[in-house]
Chimera marker file (.cmm) of the C-alpha trace (Angstrom):
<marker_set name="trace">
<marker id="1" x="105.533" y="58.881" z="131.323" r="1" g="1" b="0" radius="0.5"/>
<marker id="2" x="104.804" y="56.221" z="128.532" r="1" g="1" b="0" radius="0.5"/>
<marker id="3" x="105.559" y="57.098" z="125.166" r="1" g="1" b="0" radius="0.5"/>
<marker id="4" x="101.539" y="56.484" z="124.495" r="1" g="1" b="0" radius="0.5"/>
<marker id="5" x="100.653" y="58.743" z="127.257" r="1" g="1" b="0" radius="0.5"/>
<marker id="6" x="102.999" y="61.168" z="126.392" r="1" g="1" b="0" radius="0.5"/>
<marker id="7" x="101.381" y="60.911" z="122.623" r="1" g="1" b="0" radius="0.5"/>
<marker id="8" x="98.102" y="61.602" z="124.049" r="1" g="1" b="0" radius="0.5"/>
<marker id="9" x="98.592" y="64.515" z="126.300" r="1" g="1" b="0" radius="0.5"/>
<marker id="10" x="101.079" y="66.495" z="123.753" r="1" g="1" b="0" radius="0.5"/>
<marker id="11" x="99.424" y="68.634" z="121.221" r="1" g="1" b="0" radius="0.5"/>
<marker id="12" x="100.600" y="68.125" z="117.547" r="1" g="1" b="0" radius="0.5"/>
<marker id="13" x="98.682" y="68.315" z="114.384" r="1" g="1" b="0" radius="0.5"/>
<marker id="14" x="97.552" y="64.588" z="115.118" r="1" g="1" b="0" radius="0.5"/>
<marker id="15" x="96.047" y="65.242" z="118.254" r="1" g="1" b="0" radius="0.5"/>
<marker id="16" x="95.029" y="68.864" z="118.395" r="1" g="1" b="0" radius="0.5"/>
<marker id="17" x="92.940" y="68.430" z="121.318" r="1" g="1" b="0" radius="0.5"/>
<marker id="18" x="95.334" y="68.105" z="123.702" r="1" g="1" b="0" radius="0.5"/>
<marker id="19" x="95.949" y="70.698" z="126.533" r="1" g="1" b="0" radius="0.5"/>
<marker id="20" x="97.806" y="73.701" z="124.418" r="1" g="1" b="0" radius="0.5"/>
<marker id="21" x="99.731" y="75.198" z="127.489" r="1" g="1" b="0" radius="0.5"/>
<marker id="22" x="102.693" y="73.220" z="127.776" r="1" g="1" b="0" radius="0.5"/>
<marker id="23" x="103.462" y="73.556" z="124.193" r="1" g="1" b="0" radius="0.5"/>
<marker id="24" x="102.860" y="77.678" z="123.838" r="1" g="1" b="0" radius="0.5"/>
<marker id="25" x="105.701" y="79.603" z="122.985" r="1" g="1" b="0" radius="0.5"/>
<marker id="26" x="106.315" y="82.904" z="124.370" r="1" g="1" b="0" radius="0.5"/>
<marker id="27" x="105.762" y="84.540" z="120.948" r="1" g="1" b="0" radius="0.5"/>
<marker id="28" x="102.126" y="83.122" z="119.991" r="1" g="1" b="0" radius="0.5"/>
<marker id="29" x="101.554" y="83.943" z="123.865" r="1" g="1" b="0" radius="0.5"/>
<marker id="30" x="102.276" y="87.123" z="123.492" r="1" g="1" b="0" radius="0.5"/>
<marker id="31" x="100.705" y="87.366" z="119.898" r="1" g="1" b="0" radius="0.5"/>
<marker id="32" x="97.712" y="86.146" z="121.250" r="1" g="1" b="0" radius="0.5"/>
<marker id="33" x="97.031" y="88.515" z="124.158" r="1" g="1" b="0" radius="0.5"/>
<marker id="34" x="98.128" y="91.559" z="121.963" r="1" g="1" b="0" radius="0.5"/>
<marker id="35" x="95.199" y="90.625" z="119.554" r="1" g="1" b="0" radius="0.5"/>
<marker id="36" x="92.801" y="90.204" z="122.101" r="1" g="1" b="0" radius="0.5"/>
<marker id="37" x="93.690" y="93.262" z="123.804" r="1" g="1" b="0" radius="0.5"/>
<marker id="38" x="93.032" y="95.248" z="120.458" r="1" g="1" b="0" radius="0.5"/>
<marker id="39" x="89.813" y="93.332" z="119.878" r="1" g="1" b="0" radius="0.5"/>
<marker id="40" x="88.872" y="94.667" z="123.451" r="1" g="1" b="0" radius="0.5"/>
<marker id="41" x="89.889" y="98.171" z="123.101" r="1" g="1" b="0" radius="0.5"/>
<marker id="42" x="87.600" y="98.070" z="119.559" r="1" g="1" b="0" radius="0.5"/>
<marker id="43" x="84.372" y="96.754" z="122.109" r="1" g="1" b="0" radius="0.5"/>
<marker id="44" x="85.115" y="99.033" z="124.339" r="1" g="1" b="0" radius="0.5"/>
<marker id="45" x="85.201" y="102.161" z="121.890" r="1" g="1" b="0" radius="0.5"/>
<marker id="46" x="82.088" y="100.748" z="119.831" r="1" g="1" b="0" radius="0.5"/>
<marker id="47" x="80.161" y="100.683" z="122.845" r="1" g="1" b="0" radius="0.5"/>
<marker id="48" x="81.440" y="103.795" z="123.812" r="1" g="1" b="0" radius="0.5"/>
<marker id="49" x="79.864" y="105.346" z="120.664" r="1" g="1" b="0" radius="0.5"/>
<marker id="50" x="76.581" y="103.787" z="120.973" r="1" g="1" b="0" radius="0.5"/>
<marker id="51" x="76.466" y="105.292" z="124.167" r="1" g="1" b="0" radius="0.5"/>
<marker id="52" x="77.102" y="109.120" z="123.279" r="1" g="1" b="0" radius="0.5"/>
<marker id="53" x="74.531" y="108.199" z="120.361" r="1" g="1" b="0" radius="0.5"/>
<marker id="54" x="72.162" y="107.355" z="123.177" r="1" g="1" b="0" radius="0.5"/>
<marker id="55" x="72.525" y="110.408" z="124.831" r="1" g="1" b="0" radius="0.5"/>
<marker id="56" x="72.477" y="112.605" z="121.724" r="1" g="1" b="0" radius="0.5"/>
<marker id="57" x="75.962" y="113.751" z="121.689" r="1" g="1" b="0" radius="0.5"/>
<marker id="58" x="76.015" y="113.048" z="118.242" r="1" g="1" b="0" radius="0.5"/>
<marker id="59" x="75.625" y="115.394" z="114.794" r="1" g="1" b="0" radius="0.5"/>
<marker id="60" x="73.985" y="112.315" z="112.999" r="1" g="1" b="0" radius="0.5"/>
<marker id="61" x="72.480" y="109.487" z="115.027" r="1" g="1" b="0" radius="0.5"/>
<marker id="62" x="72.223" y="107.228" z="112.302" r="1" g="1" b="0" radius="0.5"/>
<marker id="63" x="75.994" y="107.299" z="111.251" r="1" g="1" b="0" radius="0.5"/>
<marker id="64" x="76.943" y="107.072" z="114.771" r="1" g="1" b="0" radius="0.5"/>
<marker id="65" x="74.600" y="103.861" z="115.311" r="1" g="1" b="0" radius="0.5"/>
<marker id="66" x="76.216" y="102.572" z="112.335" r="1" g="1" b="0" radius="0.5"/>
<marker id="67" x="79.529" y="102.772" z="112.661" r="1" g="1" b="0" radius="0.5"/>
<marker id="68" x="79.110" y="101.435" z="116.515" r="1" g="1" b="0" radius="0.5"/>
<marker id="69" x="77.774" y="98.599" z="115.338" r="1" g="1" b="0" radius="0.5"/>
<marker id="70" x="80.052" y="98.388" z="112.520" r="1" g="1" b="0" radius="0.5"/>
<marker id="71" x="82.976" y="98.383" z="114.883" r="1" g="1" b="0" radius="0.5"/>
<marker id="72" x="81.620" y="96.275" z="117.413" r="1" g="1" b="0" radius="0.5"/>
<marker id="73" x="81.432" y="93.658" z="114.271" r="1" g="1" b="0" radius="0.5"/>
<marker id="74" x="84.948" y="94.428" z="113.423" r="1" g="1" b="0" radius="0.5"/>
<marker id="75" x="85.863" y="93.764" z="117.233" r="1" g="1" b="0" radius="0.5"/>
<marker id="76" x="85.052" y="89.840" z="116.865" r="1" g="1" b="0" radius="0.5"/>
<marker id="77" x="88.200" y="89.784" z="114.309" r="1" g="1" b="0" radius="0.5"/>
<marker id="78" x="91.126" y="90.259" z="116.850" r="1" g="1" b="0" radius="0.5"/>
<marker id="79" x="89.092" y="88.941" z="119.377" r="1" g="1" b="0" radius="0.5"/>
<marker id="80" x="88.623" y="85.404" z="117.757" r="1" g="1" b="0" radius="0.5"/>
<marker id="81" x="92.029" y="85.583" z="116.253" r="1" g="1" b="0" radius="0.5"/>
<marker id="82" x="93.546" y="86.031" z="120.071" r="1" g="1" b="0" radius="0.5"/>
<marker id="83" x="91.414" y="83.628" z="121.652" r="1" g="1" b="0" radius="0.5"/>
<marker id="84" x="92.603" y="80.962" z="118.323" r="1" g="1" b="0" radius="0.5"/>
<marker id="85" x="96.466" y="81.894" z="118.340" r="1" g="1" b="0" radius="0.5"/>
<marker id="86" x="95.774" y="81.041" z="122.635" r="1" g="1" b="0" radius="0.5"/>
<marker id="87" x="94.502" y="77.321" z="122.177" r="1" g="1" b="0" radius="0.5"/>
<marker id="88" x="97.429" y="77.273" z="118.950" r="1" g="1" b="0" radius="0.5"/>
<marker id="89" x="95.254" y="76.327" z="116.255" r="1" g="1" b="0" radius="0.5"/>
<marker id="90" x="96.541" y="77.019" z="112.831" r="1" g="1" b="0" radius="0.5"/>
<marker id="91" x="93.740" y="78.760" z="111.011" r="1" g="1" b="0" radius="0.5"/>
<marker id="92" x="93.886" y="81.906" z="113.692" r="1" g="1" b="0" radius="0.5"/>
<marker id="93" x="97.154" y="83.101" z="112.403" r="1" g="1" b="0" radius="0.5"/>
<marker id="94" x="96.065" y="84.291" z="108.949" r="1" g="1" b="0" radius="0.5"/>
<marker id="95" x="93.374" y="86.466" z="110.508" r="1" g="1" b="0" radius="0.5"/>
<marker id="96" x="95.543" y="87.987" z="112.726" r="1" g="1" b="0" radius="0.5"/>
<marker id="97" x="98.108" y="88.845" z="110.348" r="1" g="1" b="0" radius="0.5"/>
<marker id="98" x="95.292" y="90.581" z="108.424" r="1" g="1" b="0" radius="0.5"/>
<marker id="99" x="94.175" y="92.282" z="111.686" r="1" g="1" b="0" radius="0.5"/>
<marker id="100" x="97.691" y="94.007" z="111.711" r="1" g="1" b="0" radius="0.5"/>
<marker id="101" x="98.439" y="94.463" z="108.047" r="1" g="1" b="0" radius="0.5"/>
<marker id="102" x="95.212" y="96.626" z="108.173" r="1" g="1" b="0" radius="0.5"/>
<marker id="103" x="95.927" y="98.333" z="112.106" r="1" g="1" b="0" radius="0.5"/>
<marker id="104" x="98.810" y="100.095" z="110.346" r="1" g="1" b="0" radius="0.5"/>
<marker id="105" x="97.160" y="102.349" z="107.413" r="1" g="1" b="0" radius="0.5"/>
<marker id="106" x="94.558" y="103.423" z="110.533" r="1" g="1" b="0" radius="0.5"/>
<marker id="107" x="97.492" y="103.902" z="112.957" r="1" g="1" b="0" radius="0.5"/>
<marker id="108" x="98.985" y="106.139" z="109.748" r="1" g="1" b="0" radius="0.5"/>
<marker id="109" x="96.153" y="108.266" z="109.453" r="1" g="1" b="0" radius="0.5"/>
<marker id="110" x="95.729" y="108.638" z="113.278" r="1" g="1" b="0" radius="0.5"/>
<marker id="111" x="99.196" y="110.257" z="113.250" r="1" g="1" b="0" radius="0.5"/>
<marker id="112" x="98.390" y="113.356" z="111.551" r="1" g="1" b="0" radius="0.5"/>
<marker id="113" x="94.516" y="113.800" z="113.327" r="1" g="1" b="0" radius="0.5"/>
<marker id="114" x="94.995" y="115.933" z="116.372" r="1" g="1" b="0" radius="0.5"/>
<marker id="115" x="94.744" y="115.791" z="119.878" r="1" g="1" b="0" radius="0.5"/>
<marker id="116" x="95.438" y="112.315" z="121.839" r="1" g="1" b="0" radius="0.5"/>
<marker id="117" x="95.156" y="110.350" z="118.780" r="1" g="1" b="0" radius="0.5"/>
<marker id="118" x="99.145" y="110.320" z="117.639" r="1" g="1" b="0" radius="0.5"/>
<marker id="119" x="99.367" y="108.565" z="121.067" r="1" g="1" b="0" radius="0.5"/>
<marker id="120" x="96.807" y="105.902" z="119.870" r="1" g="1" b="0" radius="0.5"/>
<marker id="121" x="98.306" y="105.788" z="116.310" r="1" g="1" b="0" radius="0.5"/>
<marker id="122" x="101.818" y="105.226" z="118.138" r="1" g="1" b="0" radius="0.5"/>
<marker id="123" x="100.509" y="102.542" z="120.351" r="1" g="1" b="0" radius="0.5"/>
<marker id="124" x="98.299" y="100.865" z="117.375" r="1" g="1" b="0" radius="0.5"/>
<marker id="125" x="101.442" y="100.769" z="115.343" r="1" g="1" b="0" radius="0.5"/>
<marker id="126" x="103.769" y="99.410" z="117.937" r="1" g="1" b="0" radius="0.5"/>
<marker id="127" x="101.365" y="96.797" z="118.544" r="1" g="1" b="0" radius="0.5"/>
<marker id="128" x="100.618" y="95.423" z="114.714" r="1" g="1" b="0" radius="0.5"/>
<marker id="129" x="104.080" y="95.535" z="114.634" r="1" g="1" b="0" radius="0.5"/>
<marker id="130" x="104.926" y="93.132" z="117.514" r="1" g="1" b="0" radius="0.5"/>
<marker id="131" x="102.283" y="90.948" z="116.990" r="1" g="1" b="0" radius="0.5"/>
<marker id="132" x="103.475" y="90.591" z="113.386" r="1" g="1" b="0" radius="0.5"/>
<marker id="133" x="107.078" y="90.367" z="114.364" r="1" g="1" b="0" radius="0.5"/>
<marker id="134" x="105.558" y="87.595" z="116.816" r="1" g="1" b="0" radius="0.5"/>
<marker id="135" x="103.408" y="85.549" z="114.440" r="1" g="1" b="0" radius="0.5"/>
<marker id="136" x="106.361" y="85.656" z="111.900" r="1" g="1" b="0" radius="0.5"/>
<marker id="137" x="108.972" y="84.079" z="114.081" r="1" g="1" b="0" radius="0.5"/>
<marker id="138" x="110.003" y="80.173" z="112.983" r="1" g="1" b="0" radius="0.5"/>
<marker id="139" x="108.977" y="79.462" z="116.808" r="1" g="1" b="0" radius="0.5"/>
<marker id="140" x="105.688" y="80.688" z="116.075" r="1" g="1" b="0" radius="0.5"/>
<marker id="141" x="105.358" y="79.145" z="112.871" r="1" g="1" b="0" radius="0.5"/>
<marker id="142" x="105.788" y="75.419" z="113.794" r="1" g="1" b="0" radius="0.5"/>
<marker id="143" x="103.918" y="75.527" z="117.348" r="1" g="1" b="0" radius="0.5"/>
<marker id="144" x="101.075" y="76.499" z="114.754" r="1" g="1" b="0" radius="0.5"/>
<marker id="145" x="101.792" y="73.857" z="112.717" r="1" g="1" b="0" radius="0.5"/>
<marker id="146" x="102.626" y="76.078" z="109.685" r="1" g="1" b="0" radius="0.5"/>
<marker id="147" x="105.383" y="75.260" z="107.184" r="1" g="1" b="0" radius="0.5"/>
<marker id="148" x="106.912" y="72.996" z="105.209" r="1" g="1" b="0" radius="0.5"/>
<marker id="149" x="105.457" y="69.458" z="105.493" r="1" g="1" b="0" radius="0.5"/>
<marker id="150" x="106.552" y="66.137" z="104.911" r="1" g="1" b="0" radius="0.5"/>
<marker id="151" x="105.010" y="64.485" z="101.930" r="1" g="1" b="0" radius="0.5"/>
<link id1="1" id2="2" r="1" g="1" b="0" radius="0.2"/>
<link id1="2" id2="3" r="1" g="1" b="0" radius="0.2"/>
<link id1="3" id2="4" r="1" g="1" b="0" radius="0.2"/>
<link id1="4" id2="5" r="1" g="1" b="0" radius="0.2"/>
<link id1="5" id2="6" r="1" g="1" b="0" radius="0.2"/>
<link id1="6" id2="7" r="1" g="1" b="0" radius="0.2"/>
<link id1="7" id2="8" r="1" g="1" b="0" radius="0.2"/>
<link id1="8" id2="9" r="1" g="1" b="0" radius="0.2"/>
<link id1="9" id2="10" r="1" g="1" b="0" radius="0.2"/>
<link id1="10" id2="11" r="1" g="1" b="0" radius="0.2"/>
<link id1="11" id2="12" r="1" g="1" b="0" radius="0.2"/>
<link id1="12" id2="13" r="1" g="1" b="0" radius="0.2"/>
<link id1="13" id2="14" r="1" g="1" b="0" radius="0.2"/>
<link id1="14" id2="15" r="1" g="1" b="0" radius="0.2"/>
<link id1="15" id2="16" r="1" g="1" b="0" radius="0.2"/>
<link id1="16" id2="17" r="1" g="1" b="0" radius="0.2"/>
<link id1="17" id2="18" r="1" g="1" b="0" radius="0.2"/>
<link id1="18" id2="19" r="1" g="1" b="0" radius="0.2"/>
<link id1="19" id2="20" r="1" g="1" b="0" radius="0.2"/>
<link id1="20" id2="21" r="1" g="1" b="0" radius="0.2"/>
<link id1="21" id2="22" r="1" g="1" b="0" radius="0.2"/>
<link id1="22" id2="23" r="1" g="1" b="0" radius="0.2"/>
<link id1="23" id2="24" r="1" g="1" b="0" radius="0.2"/>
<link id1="24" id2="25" r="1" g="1" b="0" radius="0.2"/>
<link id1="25" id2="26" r="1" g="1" b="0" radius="0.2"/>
<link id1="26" id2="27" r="1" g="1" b="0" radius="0.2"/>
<link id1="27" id2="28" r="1" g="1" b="0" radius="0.2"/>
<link id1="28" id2="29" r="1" g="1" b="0" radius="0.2"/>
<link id1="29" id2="30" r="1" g="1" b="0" radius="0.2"/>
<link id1="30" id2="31" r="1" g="1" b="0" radius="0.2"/>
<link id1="31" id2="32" r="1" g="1" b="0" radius="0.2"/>
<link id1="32" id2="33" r="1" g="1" b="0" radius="0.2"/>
<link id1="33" id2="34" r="1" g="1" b="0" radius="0.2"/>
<link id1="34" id2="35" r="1" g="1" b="0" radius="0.2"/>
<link id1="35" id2="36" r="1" g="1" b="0" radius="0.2"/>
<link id1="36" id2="37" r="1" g="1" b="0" radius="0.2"/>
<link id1="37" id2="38" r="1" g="1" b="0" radius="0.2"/>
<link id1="38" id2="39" r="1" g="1" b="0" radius="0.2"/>
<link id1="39" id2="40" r="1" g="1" b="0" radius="0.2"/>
<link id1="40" id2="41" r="1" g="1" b="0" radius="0.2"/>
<link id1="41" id2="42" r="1" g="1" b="0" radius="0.2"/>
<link id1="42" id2="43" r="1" g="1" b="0" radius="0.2"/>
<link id1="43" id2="44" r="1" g="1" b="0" radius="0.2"/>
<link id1="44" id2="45" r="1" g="1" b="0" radius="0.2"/>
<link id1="45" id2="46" r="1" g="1" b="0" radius="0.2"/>
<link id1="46" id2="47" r="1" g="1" b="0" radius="0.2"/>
<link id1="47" id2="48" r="1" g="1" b="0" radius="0.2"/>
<link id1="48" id2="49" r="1" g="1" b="0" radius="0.2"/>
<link id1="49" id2="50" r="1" g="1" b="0" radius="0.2"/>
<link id1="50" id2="51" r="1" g="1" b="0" radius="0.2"/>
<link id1="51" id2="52" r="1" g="1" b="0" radius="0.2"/>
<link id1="52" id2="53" r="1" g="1" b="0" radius="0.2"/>
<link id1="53" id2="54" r="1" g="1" b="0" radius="0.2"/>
<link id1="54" id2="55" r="1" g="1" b="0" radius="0.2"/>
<link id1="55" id2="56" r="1" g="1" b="0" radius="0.2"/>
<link id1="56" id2="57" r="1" g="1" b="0" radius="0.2"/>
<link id1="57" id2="58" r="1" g="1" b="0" radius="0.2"/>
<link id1="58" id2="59" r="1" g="1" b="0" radius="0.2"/>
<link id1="59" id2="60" r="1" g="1" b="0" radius="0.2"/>
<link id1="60" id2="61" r="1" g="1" b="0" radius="0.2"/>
<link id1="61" id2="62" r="1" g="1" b="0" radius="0.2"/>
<link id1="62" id2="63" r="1" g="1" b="0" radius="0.2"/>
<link id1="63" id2="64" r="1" g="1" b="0" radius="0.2"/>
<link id1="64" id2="65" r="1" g="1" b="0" radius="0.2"/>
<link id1="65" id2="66" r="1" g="1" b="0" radius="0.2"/>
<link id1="66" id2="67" r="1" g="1" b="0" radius="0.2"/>
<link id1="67" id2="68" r="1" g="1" b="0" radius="0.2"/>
<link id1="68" id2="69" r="1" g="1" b="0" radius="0.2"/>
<link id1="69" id2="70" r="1" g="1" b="0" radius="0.2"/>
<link id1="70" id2="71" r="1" g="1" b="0" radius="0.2"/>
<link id1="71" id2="72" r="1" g="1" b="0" radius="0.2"/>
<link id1="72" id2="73" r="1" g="1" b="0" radius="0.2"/>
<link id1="73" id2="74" r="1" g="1" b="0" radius="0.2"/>
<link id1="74" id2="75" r="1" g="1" b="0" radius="0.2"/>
<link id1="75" id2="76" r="1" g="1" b="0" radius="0.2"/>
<link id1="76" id2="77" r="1" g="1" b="0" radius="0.2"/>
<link id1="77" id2="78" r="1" g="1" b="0" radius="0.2"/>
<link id1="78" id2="79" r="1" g="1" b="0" radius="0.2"/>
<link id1="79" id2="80" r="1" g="1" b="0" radius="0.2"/>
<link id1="80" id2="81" r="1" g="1" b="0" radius="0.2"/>
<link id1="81" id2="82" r="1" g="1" b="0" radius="0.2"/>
<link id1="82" id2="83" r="1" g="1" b="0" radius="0.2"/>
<link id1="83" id2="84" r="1" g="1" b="0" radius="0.2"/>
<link id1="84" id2="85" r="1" g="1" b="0" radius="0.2"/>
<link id1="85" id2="86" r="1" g="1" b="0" radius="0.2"/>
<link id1="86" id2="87" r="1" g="1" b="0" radius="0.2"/>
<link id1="87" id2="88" r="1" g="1" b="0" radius="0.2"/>
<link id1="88" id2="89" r="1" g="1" b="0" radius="0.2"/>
<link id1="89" id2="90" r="1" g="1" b="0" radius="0.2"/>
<link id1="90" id2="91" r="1" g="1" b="0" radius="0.2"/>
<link id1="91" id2="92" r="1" g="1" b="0" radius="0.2"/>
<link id1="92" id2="93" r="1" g="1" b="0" radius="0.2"/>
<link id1="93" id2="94" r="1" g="1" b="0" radius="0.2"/>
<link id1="94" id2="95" r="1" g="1" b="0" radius="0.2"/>
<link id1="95" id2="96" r="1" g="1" b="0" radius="0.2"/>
<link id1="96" id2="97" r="1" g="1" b="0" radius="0.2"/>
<link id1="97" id2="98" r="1" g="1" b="0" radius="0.2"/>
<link id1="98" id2="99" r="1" g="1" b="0" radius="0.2"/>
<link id1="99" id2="100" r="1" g="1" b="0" radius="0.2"/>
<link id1="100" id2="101" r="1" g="1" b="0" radius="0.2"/>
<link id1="101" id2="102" r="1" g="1" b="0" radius="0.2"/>
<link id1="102" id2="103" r="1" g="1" b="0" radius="0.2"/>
<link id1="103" id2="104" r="1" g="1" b="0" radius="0.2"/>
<link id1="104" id2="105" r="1" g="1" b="0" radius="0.2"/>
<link id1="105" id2="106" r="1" g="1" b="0" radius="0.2"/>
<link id1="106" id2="107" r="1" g="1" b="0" radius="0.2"/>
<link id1="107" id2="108" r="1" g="1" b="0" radius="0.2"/>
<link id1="108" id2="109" r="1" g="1" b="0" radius="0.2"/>
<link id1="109" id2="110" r="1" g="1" b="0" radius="0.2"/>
<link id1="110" id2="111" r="1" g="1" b="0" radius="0.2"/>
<link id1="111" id2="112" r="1" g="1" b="0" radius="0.2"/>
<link id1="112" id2="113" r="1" g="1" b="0" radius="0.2"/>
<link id1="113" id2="114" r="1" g="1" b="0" radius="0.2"/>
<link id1="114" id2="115" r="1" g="1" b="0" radius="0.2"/>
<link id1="115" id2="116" r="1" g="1" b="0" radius="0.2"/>
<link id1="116" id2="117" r="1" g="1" b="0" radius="0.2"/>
<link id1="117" id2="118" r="1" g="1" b="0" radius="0.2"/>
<link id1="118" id2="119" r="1" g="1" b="0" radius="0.2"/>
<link id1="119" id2="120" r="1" g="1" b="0" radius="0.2"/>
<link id1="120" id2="121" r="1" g="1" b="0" radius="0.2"/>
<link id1="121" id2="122" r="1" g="1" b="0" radius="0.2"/>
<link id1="122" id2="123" r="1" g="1" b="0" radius="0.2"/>
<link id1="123" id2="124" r="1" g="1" b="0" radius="0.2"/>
<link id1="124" id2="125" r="1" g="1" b="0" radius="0.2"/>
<link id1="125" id2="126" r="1" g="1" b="0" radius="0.2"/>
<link id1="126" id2="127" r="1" g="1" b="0" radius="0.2"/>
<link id1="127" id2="128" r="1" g="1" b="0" radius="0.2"/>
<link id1="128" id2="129" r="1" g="1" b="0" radius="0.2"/>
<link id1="129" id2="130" r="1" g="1" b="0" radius="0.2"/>
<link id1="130" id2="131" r="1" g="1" b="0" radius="0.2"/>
<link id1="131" id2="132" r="1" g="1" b="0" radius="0.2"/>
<link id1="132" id2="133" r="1" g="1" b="0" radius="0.2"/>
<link id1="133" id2="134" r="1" g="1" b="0" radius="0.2"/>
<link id1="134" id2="135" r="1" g="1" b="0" radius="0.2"/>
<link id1="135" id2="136" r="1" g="1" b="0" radius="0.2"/>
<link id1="136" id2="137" r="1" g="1" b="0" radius="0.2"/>
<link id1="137" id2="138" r="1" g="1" b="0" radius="0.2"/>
<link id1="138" id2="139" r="1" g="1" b="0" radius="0.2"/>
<link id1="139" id2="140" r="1" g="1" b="0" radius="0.2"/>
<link id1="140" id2="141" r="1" g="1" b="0" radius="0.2"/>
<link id1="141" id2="142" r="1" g="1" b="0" radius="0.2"/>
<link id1="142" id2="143" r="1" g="1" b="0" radius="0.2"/>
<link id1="143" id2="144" r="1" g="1" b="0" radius="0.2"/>
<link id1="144" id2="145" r="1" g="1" b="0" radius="0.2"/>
<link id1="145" id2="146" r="1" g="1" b="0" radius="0.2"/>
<link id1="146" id2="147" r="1" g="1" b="0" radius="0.2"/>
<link id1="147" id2="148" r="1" g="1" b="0" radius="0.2"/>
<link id1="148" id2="149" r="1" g="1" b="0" radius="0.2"/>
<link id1="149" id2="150" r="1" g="1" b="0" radius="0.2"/>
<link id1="150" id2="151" r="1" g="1" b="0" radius="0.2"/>
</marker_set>
């Protein structure tokens, strides 16, 4: 491969079109699908409550319509921040580190609710933590392009 061609088809902060793939480490990977998987478990529990609000299983429609939406909303966070950590672009990481920071106080109060909910506090907390521990490592870090820079 020629050095231009190899210029053009490896992604770098120059040319960050390029096919992303190639150049994915494990740990933004793994980041990435964590993030999206917690973006899709919101969806799916937002919808979920618009639904029992359809069919009246609720004590107070209104809050229950509200807090659906609400969450739904909330879902396009970890969503967008998985699907941006995916195609490596820099500004996705500082969303999903937010994402986390914030998963753990709600994975801390879900430990002391009862019934299956220490199980999803456990798994919520496990999670923020690897994709933090992910998004933290030096590999990470530099395929995103974040760090010290030359001047």
């Amino acid at each position: 491969m020629s050095d231009k061609t190899e210029r053009e088809t490896s992604r770098s902060p120059e040319n960050p079109a390029a096919p992303a793939a190639a150049g994915r480490p494990r740990t933004v990977g793994a980041a990435a699908l964590l993030c999206a998987a917690q973006g899709a478990v919101i969806a799916v529990l937002s919808v979920v409550m618009l639904i029992l609000t359809l069919t009246g299983d609720t004590d107070d429609t209104g809050q229950a319509v509200a807090g659906g939406v609400t969450l739904l909303a909330l879902a396009a966070l970890p969503l967008a921040a998985g699907h941006g950590l995916w195609r490596l672009r820099r500004w996705s990481r500082g969303p999903a580190v937010i994402v986390q920071l914030l998963a753990l106080p709600v994975a801390w109060t879900l430990l002391g609710s009862g019934g299956a909910w220490p199980l999803v506090a456990v798994a919520l907390a496990v999670s923020a933590v690897a994709v933090l521990g992910c998004l933290l490592n030096p590999t990470a870090t530099e395929a995103l392009g974040i760090g010290v820079r030359a001047a």
